[in-house]
N, CA, C and O of each residue as an XYZ file, in Angstrom:
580
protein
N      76.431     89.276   -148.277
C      76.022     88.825   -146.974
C      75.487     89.987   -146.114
O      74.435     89.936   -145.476
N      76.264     90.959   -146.162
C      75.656     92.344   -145.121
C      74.434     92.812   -145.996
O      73.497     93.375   -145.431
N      74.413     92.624   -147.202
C      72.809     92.899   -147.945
C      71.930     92.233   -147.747
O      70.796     92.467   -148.165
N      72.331     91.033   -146.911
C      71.157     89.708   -147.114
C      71.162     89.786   -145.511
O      70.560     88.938   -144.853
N      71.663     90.533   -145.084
C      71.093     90.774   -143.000
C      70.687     92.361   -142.859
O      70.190     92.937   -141.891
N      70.968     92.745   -143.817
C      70.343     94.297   -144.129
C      68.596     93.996   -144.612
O      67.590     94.623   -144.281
N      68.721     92.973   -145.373
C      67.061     93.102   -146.074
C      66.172     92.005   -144.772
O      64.955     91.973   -144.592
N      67.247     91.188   -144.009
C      66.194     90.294   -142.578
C      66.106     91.683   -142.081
O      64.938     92.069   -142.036
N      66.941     92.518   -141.711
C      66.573     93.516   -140.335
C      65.766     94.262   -141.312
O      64.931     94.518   -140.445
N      65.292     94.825   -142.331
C      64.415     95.425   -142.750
C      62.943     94.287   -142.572
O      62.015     94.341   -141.766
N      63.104     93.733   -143.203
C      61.943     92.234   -143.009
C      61.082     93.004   -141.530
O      60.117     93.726   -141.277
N      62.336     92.174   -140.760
C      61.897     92.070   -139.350
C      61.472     93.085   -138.899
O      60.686     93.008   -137.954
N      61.816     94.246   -139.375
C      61.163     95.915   -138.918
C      60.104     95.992   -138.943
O      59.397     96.396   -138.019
N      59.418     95.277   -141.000
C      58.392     95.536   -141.301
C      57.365     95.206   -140.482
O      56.410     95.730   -139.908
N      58.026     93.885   -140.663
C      56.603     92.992   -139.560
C      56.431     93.357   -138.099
O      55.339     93.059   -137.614
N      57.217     93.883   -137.400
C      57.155     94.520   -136.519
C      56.714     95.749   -136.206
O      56.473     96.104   -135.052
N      56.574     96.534   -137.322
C      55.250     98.204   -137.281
C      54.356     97.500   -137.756
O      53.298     98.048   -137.450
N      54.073     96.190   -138.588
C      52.434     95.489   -138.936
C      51.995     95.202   -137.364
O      50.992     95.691   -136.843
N      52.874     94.372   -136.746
C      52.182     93.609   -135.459
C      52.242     95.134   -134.526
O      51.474     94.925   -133.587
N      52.723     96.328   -134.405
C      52.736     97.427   -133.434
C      51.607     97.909   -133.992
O      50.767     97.916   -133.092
N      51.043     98.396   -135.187
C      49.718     98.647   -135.956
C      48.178     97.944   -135.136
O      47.145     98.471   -134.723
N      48.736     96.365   -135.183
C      47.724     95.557   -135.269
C      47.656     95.802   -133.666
O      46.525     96.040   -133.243
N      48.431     95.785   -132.966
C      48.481     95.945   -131.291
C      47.940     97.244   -131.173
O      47.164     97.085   -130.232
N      47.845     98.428   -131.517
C      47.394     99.538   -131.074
C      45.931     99.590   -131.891
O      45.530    100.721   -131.613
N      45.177     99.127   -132.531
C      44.355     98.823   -133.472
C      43.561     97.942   -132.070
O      42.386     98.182   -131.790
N      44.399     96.911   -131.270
C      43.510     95.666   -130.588
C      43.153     96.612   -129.664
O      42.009     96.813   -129.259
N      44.631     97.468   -129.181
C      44.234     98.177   -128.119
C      43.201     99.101   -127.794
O      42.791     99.229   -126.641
N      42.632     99.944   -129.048
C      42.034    100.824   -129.354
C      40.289    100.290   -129.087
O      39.377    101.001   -128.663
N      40.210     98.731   -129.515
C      38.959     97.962   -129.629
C      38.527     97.921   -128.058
O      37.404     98.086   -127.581
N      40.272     97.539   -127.124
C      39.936     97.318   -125.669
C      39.658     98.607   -125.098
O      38.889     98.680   -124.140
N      40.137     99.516   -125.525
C      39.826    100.442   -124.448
C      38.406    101.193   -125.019
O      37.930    102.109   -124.348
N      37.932    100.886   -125.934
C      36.260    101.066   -126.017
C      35.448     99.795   -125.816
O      34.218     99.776   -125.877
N      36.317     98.585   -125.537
C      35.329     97.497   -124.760
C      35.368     97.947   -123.017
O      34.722     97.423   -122.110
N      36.068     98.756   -122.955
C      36.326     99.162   -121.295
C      35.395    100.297   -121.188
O      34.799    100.499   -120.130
N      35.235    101.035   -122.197
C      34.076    102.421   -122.178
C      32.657    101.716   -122.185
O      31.780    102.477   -121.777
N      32.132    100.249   -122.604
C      31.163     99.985   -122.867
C      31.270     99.066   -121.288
O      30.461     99.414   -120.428
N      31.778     98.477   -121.108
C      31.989     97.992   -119.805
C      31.607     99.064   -118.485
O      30.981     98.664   -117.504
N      32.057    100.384   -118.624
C      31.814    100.829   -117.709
C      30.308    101.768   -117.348
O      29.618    102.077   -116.377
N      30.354    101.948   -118.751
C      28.802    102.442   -118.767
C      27.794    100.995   -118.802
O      26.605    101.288   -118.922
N      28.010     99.829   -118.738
C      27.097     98.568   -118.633
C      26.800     98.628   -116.995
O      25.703     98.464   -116.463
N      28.394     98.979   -116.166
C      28.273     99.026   -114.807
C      27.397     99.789   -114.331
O      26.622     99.455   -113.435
N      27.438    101.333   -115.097
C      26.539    102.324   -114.411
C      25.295    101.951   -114.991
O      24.312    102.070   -114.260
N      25.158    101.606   -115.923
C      23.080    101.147   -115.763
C      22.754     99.925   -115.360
O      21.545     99.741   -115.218
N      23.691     98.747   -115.058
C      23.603     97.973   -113.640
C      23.316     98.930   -112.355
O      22.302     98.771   -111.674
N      24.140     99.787   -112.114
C      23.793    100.394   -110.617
C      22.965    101.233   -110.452
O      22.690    101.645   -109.325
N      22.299    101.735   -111.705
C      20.804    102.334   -112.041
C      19.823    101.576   -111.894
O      18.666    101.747   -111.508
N      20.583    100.458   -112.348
C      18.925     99.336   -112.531
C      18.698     99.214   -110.896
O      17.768     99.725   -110.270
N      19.645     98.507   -110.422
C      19.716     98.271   -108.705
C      19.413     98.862   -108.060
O      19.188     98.463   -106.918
N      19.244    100.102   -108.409
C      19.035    101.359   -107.440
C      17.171    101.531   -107.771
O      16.335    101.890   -106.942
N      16.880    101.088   -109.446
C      15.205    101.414   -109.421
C      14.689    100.257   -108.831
O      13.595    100.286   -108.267
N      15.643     98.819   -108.935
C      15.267     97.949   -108.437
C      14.592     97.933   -106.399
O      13.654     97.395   -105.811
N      15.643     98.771   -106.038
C      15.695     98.543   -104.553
C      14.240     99.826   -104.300
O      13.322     99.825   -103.480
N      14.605    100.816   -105.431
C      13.080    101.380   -104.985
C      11.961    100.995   -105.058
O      11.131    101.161   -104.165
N      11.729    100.351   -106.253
C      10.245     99.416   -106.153
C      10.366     98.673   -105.180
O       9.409     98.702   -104.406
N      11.311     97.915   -104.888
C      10.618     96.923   -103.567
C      10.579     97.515   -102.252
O      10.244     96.987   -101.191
N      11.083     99.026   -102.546
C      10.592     99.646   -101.085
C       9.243    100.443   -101.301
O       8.653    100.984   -100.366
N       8.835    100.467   -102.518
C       7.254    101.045   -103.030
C       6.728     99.555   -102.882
O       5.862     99.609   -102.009
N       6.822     98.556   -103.228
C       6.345     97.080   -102.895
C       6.242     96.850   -101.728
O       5.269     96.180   -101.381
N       7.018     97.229   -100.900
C       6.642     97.069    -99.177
C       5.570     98.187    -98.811
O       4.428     97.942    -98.424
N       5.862     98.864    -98.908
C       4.606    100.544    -98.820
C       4.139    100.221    -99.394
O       4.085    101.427    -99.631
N       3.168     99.389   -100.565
C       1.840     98.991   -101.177
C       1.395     97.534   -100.394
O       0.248     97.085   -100.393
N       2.496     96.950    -99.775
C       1.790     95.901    -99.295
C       1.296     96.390    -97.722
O       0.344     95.800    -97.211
N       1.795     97.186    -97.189
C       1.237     97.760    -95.696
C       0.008     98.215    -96.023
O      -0.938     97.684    -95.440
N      -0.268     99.280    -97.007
C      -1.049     99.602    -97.428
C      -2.502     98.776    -98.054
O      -3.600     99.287    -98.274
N      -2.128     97.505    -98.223
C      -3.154     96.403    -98.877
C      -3.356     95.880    -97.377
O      -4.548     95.634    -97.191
N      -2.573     95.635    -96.260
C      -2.904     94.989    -94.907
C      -4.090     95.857    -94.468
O      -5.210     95.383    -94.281
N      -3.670     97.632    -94.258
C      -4.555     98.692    -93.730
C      -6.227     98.611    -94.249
O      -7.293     98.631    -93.633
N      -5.814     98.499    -95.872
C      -7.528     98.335    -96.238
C      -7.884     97.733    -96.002
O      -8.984     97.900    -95.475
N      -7.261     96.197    -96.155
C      -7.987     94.747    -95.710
C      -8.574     95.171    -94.149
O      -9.752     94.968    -93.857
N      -7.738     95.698    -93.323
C      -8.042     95.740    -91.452
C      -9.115     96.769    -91.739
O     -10.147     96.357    -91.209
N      -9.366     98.151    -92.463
C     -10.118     98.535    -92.765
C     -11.671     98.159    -92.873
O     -12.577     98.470    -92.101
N     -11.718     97.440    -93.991
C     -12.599     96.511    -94.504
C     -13.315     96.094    -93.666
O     -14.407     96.627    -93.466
N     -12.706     94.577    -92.653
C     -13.259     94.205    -91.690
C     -13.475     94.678    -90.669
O     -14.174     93.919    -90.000
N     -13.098     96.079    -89.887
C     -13.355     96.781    -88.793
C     -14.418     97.638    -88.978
O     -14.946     98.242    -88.045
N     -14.856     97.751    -90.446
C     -15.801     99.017    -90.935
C     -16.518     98.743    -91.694
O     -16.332     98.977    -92.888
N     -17.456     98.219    -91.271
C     -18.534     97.513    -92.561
C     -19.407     99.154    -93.390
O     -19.817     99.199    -94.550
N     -19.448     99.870    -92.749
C     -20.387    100.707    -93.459
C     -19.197    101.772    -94.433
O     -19.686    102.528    -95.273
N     -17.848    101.747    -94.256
C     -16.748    102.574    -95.050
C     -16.684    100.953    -96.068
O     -16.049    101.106    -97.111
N     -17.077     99.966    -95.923
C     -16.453     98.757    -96.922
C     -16.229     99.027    -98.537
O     -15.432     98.468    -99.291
N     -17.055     99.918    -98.781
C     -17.408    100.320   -100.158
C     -16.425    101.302   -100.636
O     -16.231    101.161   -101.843
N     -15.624    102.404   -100.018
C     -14.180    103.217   -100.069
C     -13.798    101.839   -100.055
O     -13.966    101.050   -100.985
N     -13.177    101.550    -98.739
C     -11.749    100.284    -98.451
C     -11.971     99.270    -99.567
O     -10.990     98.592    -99.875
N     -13.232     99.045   -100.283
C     -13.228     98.101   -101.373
C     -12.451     98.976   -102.522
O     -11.543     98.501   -103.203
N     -12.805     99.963   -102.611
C     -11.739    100.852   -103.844
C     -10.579    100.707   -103.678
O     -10.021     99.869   -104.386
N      -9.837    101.416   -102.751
C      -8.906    101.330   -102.104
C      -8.051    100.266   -102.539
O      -6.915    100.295   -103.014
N      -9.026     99.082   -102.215
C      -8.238     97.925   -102.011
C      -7.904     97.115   -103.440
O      -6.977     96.309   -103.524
N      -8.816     97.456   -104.571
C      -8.869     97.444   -105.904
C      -7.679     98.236   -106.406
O      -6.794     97.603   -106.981
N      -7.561     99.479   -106.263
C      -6.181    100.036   -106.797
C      -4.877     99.816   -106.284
O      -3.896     99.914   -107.022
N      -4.777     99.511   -105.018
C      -3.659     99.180   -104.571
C      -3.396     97.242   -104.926
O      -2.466     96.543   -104.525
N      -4.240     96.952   -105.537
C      -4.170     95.937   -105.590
C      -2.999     96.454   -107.454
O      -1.809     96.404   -107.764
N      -4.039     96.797   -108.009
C      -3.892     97.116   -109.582
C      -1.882     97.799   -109.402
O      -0.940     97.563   -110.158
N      -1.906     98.484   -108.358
C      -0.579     99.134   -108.021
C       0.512     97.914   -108.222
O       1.425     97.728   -109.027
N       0.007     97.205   -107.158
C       1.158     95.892   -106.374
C       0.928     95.234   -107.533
O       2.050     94.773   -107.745
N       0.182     94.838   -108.515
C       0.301     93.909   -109.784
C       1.403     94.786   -110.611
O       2.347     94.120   -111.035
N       1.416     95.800   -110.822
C       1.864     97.167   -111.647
C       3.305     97.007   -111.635
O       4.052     96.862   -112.602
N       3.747     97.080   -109.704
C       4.727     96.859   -109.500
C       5.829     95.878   -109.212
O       7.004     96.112   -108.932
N       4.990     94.335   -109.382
C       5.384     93.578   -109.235
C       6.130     92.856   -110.711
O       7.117     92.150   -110.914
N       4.897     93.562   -111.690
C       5.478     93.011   -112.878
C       7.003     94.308   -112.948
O       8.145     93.977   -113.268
N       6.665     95.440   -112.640
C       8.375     96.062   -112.964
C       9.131     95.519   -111.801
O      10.292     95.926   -111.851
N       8.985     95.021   -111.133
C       9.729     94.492   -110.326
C      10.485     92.969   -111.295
O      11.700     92.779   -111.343
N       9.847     92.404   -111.716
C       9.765     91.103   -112.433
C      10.973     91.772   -113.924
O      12.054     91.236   -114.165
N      10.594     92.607   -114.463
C      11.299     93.122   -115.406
C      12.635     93.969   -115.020
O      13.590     94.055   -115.791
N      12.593     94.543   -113.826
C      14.066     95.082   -113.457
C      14.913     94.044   -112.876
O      16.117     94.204   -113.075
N      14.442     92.662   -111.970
C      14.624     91.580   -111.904
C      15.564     90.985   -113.237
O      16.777     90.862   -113.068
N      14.920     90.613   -114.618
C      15.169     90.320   -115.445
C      16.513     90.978   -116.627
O      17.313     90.523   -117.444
N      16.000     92.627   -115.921
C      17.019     94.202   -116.226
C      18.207     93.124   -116.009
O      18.932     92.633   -116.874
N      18.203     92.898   -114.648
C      19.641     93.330   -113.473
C      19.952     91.895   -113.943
O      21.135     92.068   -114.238
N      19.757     90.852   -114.163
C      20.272     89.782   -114.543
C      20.617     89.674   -115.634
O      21.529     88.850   -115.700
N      20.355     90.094   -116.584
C      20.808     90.328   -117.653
C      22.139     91.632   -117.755
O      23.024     91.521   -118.604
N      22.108     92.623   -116.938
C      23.156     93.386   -116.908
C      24.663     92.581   -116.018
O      25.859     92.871   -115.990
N      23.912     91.586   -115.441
C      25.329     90.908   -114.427
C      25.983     89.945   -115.449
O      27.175     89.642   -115.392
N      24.730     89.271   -116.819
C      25.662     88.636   -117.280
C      26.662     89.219   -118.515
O      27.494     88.684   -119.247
N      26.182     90.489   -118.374
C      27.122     91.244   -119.706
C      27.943     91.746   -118.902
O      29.054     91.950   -119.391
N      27.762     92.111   -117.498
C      29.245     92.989   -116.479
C      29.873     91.202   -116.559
O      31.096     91.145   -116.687
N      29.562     90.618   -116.532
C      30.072     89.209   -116.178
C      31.584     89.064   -117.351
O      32.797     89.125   -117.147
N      30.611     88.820   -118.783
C      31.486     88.985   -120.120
C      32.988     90.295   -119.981
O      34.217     90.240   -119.998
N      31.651     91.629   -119.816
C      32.593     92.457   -120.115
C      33.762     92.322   -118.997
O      34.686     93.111   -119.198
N      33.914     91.488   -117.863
C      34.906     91.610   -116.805
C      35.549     90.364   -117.254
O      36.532     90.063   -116.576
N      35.269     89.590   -118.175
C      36.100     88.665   -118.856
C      37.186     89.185   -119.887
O      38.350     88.795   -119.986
N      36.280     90.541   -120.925
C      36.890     91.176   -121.781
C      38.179     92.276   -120.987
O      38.991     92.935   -121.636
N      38.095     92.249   -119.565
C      38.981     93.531   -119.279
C      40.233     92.377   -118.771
O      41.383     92.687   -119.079
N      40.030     91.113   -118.032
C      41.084     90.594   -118.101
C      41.692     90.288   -119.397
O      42.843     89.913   -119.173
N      41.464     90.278   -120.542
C      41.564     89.942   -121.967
C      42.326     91.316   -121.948
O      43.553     91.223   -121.906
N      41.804     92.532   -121.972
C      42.591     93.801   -121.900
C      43.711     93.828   -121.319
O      44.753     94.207   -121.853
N      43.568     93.326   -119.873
C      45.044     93.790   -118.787
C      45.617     92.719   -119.297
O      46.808     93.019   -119.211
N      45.557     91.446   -119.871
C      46.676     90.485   -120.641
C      47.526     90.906   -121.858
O      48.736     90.711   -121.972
N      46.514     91.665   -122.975
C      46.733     92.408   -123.997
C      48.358     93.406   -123.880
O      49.474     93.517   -124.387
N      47.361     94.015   -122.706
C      48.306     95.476   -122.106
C      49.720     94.817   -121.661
O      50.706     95.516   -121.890
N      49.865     93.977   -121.256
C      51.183     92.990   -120.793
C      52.026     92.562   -121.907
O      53.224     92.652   -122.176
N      51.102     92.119   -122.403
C      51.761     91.705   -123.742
C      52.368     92.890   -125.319
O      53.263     92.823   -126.162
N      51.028     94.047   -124.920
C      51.654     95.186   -125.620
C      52.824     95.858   -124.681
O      53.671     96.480   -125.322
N      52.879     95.847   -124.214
C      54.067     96.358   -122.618
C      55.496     95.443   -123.231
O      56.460     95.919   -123.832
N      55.255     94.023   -122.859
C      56.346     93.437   -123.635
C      56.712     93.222   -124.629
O      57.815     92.726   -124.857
N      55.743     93.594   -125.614
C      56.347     93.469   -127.311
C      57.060     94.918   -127.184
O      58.213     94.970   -127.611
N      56.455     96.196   -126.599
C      57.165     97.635   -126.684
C      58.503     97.315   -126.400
O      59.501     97.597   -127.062
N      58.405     96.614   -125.204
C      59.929     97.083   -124.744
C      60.621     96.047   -125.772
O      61.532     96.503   -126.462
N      60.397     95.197   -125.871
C      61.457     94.380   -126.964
C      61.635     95.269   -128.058
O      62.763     95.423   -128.528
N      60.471     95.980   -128.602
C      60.862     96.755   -129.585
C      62.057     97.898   -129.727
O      62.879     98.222   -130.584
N      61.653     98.349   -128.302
C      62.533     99.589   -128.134
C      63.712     98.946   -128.134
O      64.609     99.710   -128.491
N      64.281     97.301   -127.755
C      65.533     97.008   -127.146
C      66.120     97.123   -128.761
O      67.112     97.778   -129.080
N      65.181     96.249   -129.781
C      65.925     95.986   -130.630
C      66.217     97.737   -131.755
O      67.250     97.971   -132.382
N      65.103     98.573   -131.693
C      66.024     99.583   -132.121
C      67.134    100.043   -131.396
O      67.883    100.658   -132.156
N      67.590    100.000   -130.150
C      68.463     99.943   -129.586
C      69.782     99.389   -130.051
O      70.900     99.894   -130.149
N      69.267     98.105   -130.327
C      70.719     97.339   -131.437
C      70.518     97.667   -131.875
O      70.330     98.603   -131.098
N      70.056     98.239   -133.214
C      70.384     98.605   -134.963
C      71.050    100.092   -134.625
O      71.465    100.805   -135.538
């Protein structure tokens, strides 16, 4: 009988450094889903940041498209500059509208992976609770033996 609760508490050991293995193994996955998470954040706040500059180069190309246009019509004999002018800044604001359109597309696409990955970190801080409480049970029960 003490051989046959000698070989459960061995049993139960085993499986218990498999599942402490497999827990520091999950843990190891989370805390490089948290390294990829946080560098997803920082080229979200890169993107946002080239984002907010083009549309402040998008506002300064569109003042700039008003000026030639007022140009234009105030100056018939310069019309032929302000027609250039008004050709490249045009070619600009197309330029920048499409990266505008694509950092647009950037940043939405980075909110829905910060989105995931802030799904994966509550998945982590649950993990961590649960590795927290399997530890301490562990520690209790080497405690009994």
């Amino acid at each position: 009988m003490f051989e046959e609760m000698m070989q459960e508490l061995e049993d139960t050991k085993n499986k218990l450094e498999t599942t402490e293995e497999e827990l520091e193994s999950t843990k190891n996955e989370l805390e490089s889903t948290q390294n990829e998470l946080n560098e997803t954040r920082e080229e979200l706040e890169s993107s946002q940041d080239e984002l907010n500059t083009t549309k402040d180069e998008l506002d300064e190309t569109k003042e700039e498209l008003s000026a030639a246009n007022l140009l234009a019509q105030n100056n018939h004999n310069s019309w032929k500059t302000a027609h250039d002018d008004l050709q490249r800044t045009k070619s600009k604001l197309k330029s920048q509208k499409q990266t505008n359109d694509d950092l647009e597309n950037q940043l939405a696409f980075e909110r829905r992976k910060a989105k995931k990955n802030d799904a994966a970190q509550k998945k982590l801080e649950q993990l961590k609770s649960q590795w927290s409480s399997l530890s301490h049970m562990l520690g209790n029960e080497d405690t009994k033996l």
